[in-house]
VMD Tcl script that draws the C-alpha trace (Angstrom):
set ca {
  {-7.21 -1.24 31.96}
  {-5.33 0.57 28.71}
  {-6.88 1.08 25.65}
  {-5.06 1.30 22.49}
  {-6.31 3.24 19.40}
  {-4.66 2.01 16.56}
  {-5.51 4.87 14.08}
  {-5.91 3.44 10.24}
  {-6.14 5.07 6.86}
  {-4.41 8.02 9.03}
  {-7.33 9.13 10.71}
  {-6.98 10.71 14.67}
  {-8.89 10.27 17.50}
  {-8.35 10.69 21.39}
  {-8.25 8.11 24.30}
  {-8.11 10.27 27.84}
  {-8.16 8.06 31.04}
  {-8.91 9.06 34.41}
  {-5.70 10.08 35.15}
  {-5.32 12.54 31.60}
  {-3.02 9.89 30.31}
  {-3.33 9.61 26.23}
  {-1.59 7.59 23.60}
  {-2.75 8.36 20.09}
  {-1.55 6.86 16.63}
  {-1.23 7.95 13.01}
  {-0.77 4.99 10.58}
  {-1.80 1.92 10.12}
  {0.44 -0.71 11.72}
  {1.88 -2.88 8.40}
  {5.25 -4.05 7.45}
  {6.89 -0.64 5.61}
  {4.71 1.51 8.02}
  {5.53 4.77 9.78}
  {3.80 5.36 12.98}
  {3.35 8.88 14.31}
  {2.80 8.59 18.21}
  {1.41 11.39 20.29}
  {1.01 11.00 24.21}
  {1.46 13.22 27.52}
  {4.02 15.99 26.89}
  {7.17 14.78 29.58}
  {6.13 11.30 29.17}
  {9.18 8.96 28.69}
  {8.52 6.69 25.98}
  {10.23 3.03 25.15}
  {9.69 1.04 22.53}
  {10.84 -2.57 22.69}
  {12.81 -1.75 25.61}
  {14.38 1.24 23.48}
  {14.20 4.41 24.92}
  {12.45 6.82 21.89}
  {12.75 10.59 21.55}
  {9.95 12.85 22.15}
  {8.84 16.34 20.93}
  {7.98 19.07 24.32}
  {4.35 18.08 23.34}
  {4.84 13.80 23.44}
  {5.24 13.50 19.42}
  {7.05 10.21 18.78}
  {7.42 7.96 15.99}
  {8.48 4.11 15.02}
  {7.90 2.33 12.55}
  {7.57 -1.49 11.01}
  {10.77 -2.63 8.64}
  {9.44 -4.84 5.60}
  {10.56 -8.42 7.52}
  {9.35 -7.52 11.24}
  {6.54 -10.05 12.06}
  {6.77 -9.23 15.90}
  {4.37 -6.72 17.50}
  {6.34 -4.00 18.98}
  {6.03 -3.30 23.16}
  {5.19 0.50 23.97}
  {6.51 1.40 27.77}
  {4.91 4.71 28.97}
  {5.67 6.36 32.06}
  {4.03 9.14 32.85}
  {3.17 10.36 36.66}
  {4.75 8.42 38.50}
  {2.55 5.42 36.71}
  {3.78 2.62 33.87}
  {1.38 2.29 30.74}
  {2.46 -0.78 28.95}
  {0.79 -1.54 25.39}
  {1.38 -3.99 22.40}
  {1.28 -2.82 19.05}
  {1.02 -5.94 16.37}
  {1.86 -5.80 13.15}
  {0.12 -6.94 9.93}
  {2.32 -8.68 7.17}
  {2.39 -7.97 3.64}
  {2.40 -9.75 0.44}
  {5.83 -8.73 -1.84}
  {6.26 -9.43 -5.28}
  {9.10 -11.26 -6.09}
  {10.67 -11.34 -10.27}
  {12.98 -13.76 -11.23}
  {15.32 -12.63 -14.43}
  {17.75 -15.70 -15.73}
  {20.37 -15.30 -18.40}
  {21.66 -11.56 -17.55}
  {25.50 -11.20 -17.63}
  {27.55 -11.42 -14.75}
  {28.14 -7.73 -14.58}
  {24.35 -6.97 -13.79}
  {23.88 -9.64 -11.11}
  {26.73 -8.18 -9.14}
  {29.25 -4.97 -9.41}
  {32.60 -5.55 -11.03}
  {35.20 -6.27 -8.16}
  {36.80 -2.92 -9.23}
  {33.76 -1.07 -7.79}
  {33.83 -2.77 -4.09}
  {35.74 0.09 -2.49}
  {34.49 3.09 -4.02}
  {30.73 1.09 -3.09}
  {31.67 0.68 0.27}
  {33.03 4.44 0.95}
  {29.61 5.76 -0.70}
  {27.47 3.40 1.80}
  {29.61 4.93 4.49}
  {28.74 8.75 3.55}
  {24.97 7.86 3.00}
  {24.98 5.92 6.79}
  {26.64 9.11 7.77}
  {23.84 11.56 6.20}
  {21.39 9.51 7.64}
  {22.38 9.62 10.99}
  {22.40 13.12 11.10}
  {19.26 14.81 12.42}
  {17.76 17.78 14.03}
  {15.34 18.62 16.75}
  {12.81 19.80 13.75}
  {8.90 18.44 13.83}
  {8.54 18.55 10.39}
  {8.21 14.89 10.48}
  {4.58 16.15 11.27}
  {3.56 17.30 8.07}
  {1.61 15.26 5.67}
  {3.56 14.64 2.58}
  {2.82 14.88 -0.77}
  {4.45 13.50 -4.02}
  {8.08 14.28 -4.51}
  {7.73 13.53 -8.45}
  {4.50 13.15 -11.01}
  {4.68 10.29 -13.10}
  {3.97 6.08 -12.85}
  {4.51 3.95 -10.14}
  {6.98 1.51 -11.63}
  {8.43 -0.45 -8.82}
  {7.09 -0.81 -5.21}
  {8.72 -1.31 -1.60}
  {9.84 -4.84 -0.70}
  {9.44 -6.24 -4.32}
  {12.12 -8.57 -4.90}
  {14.23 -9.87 -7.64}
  {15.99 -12.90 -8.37}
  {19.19 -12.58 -10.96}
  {20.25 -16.09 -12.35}
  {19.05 -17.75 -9.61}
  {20.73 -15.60 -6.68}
  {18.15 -13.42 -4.65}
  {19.36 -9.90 -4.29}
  {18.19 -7.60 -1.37}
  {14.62 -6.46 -1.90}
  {14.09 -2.75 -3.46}
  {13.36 -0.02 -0.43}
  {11.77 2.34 -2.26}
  {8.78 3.70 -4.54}
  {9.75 4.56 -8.04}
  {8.26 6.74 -9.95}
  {8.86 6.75 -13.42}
  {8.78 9.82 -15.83}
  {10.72 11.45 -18.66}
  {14.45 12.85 -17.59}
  {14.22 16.38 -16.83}
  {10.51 16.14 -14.80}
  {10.96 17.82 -11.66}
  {11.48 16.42 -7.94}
  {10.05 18.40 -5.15}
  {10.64 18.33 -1.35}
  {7.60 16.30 0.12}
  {7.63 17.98 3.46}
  {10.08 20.69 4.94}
  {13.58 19.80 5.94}
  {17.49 19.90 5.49}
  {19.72 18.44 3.27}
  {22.12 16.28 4.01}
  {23.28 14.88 1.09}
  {23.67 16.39 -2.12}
  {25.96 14.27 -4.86}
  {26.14 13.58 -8.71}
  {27.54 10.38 -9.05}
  {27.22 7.55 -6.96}
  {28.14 3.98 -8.37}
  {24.37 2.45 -7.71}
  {22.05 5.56 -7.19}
  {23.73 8.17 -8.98}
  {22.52 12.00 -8.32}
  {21.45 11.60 -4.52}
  {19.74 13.80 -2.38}
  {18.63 12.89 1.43}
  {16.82 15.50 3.65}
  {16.32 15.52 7.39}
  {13.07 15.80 8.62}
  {13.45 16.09 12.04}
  {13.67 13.83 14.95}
  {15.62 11.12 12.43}
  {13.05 10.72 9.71}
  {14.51 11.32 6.58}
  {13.99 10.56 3.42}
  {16.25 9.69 -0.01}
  {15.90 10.30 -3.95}
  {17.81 8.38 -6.47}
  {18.80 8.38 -9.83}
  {18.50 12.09 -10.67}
  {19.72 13.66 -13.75}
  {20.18 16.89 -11.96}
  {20.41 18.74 -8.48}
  {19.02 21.91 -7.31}
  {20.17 22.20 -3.51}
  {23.19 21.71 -1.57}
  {24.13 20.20 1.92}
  {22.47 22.28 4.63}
  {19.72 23.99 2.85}
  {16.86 25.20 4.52}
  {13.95 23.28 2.29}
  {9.73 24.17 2.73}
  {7.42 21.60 0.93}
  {6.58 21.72 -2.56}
  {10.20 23.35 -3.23}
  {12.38 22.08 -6.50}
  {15.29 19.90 -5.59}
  {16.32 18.16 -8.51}
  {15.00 16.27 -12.14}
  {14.51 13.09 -12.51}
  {17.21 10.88 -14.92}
  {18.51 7.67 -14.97}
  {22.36 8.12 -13.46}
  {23.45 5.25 -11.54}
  {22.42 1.68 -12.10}
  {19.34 2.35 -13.41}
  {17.48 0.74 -16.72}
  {15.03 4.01 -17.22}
  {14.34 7.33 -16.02}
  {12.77 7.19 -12.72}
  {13.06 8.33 -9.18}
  {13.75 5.90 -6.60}
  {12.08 7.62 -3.66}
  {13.21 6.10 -0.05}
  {11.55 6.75 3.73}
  {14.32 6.35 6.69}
  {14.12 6.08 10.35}
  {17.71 6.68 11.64}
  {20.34 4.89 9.53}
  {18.28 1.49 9.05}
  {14.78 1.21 9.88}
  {13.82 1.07 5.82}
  {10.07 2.07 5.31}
  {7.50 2.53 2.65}
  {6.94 6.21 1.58}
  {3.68 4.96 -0.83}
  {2.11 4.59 2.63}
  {2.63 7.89 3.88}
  {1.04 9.96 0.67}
  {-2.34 10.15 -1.25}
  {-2.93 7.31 -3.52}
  {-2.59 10.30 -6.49}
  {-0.72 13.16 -6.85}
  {-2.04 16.57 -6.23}
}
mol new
graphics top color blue
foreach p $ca { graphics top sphere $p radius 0.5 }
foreach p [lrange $ca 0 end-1] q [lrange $ca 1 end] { graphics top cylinder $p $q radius 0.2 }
display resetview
């Protein structure tokens, strides 16, 4: 019989059966979470039928979007054997606002904007679903930005009575100008000024399609296809875009839509 470790508050520990088969976890499996998997190195993996890709060593990942409610179905096969597991998921409570009496024009773009929108959702699926055979997906993260955690993942707001799509992302607010650094080591992808809702955009490829996304910034210090470690400056934080106040709107991708919560993957505080 198969054990699972579920690993919580991102601790590690080590199942080994008879046969040296091993499937380990990172991450505590909630709506928003991301799930670092490590089992037999030439192992192929599945997840929900899905066939997942896997470092030389047997690093893998998935994760939980902010609506699944379903445990996910791990497929293992390893030696000639079939290791199937169940990973549930726990649900989460979002906040939800409701805002009534706000013009028309801040419930919904102008019809003028609908194109130019579209095209800019285009290049940012695009940047997304680029992705290299990099593991620094592995690192632990730290804080992109210092400042005060002004709007959480999966909050949701209603605008004269019409619910809009709930926020996918932690924001951070702090004066304009405060710097942005590069949580872990990766690439850029994306590297724009002036996008209709998110203004100065940056996304960076972490390897094995993680990536992650920062909105709103007043300025940008890298360009498409540079080399980034942790800790290194990629932009201020401002309030371009849509946005009330200076903040940055700090996103955690799997592919092109698997939307997590990056608040799970840090320190409650920054260093």
């Amino acid at each position: 019989m198969i054990k699972l470790n579920v690993l919580f508050l991102l601790t590690l520990s080590t199942l080994v059966q008879a046969d040296d088969y091993f499937l380990n976890f990172k991450g505590e499996p909630i709506q928003g979470a991301l799930i670092i998997a490590h089992t037999n190195a030439g192992a192929d993996v599945q997840i929900d039928n899905q066939s997942v890709e896997t470092t030389e060593d047997g690093y893998f990942m998935f994760g939980f979007g902010r609506f699944d409610d379903q445990a996910k179905t791990l497929k293992i096969q390893h030696n000639g054997y079939t290791y199937t597991t169940t990973v549930p998921v726990k649900t989460r409570a979002f906040p939800t606002e409701k805002i009534d009496g706000l013009p028309p024009s801040k419930v919904n773009p102008p019809e003028g904007f609908w194109d130019r929108i579209k095209k800019e959702q285009a290049e940012v699926k695009q940047a997304r679903s680029e992705s290299n055979k990099a593991r620094h997906f592995l690192q632990n993260f730290i804080w992109p930005a210092k400042g005060r955690v002004s709007g959480v993942y999966g909050s949701r707001r209603i605008l004269n009575g019409e619910p809009k799509r709930p926020h996918y992302g932690m924001d951070i607010a702090n004066v304009t100008g405060s710097p942005v650094i590069a949580p872990a080591d990766g690439v850029v992808r994306m590297a724009v000024t002036d996008h209709y809702y998110t203004g100065g955009t940056i996304i960076i490829d972490h390897g094995y399609g993680l990536n992650s996304t920062y909105l709103h910034l007043n300025k940008l210090d890298v360009t498409v296809g540079q080399q980034l470690k942790q800790g290194d400056k990629i932009g201020e934080i401002g309030a371009t875009g849509r946005a009330t106040g200076p903040h940055l709107d700090w996103r955690l991708n799997i592919g092109t839509s698997l939307r997590l919560d990056p608040q799970l993957i840090i320190a409650p505080e920054p260093e």
